[in-house]
C-alpha positions as CSV (number, residue, x, y, z in Angstrom):
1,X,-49.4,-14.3,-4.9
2,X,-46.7,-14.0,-2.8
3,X,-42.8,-13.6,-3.9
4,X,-40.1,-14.2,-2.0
5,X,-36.6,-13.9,-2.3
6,X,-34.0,-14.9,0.0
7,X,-31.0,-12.9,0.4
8,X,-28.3,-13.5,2.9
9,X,-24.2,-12.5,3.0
10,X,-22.4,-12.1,0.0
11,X,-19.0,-13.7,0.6
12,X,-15.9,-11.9,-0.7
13,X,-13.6,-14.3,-0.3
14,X,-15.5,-16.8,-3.1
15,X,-15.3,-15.7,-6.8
16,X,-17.2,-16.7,-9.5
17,X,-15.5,-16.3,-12.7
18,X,-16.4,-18.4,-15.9
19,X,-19.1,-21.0,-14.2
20,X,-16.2,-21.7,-11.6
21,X,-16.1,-20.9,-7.7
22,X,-12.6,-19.2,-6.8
23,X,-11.1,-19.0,-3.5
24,X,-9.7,-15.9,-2.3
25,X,-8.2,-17.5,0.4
26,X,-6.4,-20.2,-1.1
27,X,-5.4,-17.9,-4.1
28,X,-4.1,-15.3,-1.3
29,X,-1.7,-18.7,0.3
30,X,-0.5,-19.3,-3.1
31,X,0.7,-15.7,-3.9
32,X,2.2,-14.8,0.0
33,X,4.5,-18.2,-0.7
34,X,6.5,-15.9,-3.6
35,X,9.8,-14.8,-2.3
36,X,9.1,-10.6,-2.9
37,X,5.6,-10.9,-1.7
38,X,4.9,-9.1,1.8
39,X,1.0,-9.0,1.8
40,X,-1.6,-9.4,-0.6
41,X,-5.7,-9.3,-1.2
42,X,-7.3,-11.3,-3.9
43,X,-10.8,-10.5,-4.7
44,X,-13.5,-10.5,-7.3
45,X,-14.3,-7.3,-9.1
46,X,-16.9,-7.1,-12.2
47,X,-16.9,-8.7,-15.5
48,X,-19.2,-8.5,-18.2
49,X,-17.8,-11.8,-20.0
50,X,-16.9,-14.1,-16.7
51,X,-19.0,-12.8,-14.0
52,X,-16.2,-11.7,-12.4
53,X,-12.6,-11.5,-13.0
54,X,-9.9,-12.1,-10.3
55,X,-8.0,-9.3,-8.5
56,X,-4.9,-9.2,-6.5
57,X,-3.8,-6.4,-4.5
58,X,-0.1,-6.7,-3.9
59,X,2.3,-5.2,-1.5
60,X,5.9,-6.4,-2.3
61,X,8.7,-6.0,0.2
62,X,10.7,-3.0,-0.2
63,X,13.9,-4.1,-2.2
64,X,12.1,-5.5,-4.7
65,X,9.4,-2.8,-5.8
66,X,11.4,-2.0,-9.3
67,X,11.8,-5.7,-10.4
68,X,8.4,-7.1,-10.4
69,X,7.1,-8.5,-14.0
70,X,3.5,-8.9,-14.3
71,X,4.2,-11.4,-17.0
72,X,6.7,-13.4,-15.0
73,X,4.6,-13.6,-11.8
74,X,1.4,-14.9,-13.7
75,X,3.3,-17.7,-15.0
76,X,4.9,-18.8,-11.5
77,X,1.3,-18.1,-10.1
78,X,0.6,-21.0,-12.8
79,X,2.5,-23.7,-11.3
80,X,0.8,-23.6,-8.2
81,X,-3.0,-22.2,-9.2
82,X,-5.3,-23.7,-12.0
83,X,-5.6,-20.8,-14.8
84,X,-9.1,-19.4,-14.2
85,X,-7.9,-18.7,-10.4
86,X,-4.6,-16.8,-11.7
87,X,-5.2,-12.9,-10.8
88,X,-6.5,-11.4,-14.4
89,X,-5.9,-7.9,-12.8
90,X,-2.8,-7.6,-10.3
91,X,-2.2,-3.7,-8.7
92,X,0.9,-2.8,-6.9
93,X,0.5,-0.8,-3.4
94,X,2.8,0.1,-1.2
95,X,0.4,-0.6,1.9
96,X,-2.4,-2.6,1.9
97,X,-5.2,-0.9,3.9
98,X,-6.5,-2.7,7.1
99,X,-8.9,-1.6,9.9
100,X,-7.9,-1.3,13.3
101,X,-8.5,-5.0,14.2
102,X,-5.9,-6.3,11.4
103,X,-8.5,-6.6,9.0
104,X,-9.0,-6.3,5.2
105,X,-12.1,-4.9,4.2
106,X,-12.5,-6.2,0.9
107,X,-15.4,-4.7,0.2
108,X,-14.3,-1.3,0.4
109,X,-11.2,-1.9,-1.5
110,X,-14.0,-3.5,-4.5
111,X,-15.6,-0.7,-4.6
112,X,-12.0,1.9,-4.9
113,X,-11.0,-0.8,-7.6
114,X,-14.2,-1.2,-9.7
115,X,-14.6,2.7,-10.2
């Protein structure tokens, strides 16, 4: 007997947290529309309890790197975002690393921010 097993890409830019299927991308619109909010990189990193637990990497724009409130940001993120997609982890950086075609690789940055 035979067994098979298919594989194929893993997308990073669906997470699945809590039985639900999370978009990066439309998480990623939501938090660029805040008014200090330059860049930013959502992703899925590993939970035991959920599956996975949502991650933004943020880069604010300069005047505004001493004011931002954790706190303060989920809640606005909840006016716009249902509350499993609401970043659970959120990590300030003062550049968001891309490759030389513009890029994010997200799966590079998974593995920095699991470890």
């Amino acid at each position: 007997m035979n067994i098979y097993k298919i594989v194929g890409r893993t997308s990073v830019d669906i997470i699945k947290s809590g039985g639900y299927k999370i978009s990066a991308l439309d998480v990623e619109r939501v938090i660029l529309s805040h008014p200090i909010i330059s860049d930013c990189a959502v992703m899925g990193l590993r939970d035991e309890k959920w599956g996975q637990k949502v991650f933004a990497l943020i880069e604010l724009k300069d005047e505004y790197i001493e004011e931002f409130d954790q706190q303060g940001f989920k809640k606005w993120c909840s006016k716009s975002l249902p509350k499993y997609s609401i970043p659970s982890v959120i990590q300030i950086t003062k550049k968001i690393p891309r490759n030389q075609l513009g890029k994010v690789n997200k799966k590079e940055l998974i593995k920095v921010y699991e470890n």
